[in-house]
C-alpha positions in Angstrom: -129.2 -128.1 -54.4 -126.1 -126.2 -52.4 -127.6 -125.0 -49.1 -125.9 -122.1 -47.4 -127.6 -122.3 -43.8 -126.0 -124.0 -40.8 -127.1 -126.3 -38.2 -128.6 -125.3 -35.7 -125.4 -126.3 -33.4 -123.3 -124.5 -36.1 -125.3 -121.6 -35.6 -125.2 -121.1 -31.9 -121.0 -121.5 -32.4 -120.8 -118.7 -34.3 -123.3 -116.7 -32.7 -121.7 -117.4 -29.3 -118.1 -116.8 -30.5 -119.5 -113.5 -32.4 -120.7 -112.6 -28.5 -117.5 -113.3 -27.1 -115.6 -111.4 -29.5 -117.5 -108.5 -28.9 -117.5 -108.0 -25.3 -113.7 -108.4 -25.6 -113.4 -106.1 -28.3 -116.1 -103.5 -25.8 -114.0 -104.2 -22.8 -110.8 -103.3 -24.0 -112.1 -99.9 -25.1 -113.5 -99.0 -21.8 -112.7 -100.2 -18.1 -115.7 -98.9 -16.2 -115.8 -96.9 -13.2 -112.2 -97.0 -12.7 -111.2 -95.2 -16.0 -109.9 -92.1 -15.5 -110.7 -88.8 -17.6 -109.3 -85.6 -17.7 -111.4 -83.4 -15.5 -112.9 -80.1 -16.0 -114.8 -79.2 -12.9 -112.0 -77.2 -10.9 -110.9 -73.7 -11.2 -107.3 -72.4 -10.0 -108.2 -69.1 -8.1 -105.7 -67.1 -6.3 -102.0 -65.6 -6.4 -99.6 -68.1 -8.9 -102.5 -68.5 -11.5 -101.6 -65.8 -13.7 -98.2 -65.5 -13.4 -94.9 -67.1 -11.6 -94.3 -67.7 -7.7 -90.7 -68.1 -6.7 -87.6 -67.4 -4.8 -84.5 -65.3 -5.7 -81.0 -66.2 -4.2 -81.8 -70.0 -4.3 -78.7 -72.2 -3.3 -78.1 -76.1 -3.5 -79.0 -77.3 -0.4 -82.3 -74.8 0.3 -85.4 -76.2 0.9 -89.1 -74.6 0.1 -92.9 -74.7 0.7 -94.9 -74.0 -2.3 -98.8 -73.9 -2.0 -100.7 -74.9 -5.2 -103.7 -72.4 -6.3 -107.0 -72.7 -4.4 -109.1 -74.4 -6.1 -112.9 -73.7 -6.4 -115.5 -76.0 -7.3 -117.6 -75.2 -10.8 -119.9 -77.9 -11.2 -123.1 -78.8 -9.9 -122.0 -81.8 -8.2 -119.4 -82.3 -5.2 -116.0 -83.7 -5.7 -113.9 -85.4 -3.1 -110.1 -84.3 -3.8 -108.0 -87.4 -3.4 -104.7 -86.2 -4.2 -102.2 -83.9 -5.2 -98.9 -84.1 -7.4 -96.5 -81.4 -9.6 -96.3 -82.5 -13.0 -93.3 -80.9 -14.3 -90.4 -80.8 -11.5 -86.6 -79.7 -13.3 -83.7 -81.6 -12.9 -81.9 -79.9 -9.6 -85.1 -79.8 -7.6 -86.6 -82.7 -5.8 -89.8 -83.4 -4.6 -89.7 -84.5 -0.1 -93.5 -84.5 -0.3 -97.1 -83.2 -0.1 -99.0 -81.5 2.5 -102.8 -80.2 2.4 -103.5 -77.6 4.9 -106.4 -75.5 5.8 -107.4 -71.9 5.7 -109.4 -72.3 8.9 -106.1 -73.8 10.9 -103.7 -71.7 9.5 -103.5 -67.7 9.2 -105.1 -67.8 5.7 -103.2 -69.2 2.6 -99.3 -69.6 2.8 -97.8 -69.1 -0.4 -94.7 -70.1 0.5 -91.2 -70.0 2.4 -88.1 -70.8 2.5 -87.4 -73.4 5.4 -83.9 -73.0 5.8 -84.1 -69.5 6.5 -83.9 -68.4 9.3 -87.2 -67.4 11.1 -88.4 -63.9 10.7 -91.2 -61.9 12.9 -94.6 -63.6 12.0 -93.6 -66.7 9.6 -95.8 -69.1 9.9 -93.9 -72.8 10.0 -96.8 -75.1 8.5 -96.0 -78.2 10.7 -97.7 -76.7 13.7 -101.1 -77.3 12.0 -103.0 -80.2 11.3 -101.8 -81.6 7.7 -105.1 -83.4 5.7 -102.6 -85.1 3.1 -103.7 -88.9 2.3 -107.5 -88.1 3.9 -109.5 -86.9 0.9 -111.6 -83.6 1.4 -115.1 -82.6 -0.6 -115.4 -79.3 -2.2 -118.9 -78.6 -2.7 -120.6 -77.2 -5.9 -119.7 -73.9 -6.7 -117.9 -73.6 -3.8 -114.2 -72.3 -3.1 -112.0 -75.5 -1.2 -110.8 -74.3 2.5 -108.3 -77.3 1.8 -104.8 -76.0 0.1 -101.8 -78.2 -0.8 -98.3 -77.8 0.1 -95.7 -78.9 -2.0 -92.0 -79.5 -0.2 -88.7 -79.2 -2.6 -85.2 -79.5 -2.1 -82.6 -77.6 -4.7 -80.3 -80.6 -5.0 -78.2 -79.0 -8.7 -78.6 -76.1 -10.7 -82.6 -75.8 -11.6 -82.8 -74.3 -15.0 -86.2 -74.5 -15.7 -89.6 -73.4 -13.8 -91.8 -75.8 -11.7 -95.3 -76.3 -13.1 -98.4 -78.0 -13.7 -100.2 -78.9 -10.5 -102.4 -81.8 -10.7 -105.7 -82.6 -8.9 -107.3 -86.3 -8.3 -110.3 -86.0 -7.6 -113.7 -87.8 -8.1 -117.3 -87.1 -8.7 -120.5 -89.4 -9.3 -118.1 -92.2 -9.2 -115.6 -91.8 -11.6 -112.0 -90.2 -11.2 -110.5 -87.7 -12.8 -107.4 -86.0 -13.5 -107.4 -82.1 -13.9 -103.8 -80.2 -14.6 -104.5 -76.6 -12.5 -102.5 -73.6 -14.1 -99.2 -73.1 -11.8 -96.2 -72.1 -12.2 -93.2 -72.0 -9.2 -89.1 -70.5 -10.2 -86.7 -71.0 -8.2 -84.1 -68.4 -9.2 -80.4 -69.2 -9.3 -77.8 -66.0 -9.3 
């Protein structure tokens, strides 16, 4: 008589190493809360979401302020913004940095300017006010962010192609997320 069944040792092997290959297999596919997703709950709002923000006359050597779209909350839960970044920066255009300023500092949103310009009757220079960059800020749901960011570029060559693609961190219930905001920046070269 062939038997088929296993000892009872035998058994618990293969059901143990038929565990252990399946929680391997289950945590390769997923890393838990610190997975990150693309993320759907903020809206771009504001000038530069429809179209293309820029400067005309731009010269190696310049350096500009951008602000990325105000962004407005359109979930039901809060998010807590934890970071900022341009996605798609040209060759001849280099990123100094990021600020994040507020509507409630500063005399409402500042597109942007030209910081080697010199000074005209009522610029604003954005250093004067406080800059929230590295703190993260909540937005809550359904509500539009008093927090913009500030993105600083120097024209280092010839910049051929637009700036675009501003990216929020941000998370919510616990888990982060990544979401690309519609924005577009040229930086125009006669």
């Amino acid at each position: 008589m062939s038997s088929t069944r296993t000892s009872g040792r035998g058994r618990a092997w293969a059901l143990a190493a038929t565990a252990l290959l399946a929680f391997a297999t289950g945590c390769a596919g997923a890393t838990g809360t610190d997975r990150v997703t693309a993320g759907t709950a903020l809206q771009a709002e504001g000038p530069g979401t429809s179209g293309s923000l820029g400067f005309s006359d731009v010269k190696v050597g310049d350096v500009y302020r951008m602000a990325f779209p105000l962004t407005r909350n359109t979930s039901k839960q809060a998010v807590s913004v934890t970071g900022v970044k341009l996605l798609n920066v040209p060759a001849g255009a280099k990123v100094l940095g990021y600020a994040v300023y507020s509507v409630k500092d500063t005399p409402g949103y500042r597109l942007g300017y030209q910081e080697t310009a010199h000074p005209t009757a009522g610029d604003v220079d954005l250093d004067k006010y406080p800059n929230y960059a590295g703190h993260p800020y909540t937005i809550k749901p359904g509500a539009l962010s008093d927090k913009y960011a500030v993105v600083r570029l120097k024209v280092t060559a010839q910049v051929k192609a637009p700036i675009s693609g501003c990216e929020a961190d941000y998370t919510q219930a616990g888990q982060t997320y990544h979401q690309t905001l519609a924005c577009k920046f040229g930086l125009d070269m006669a």
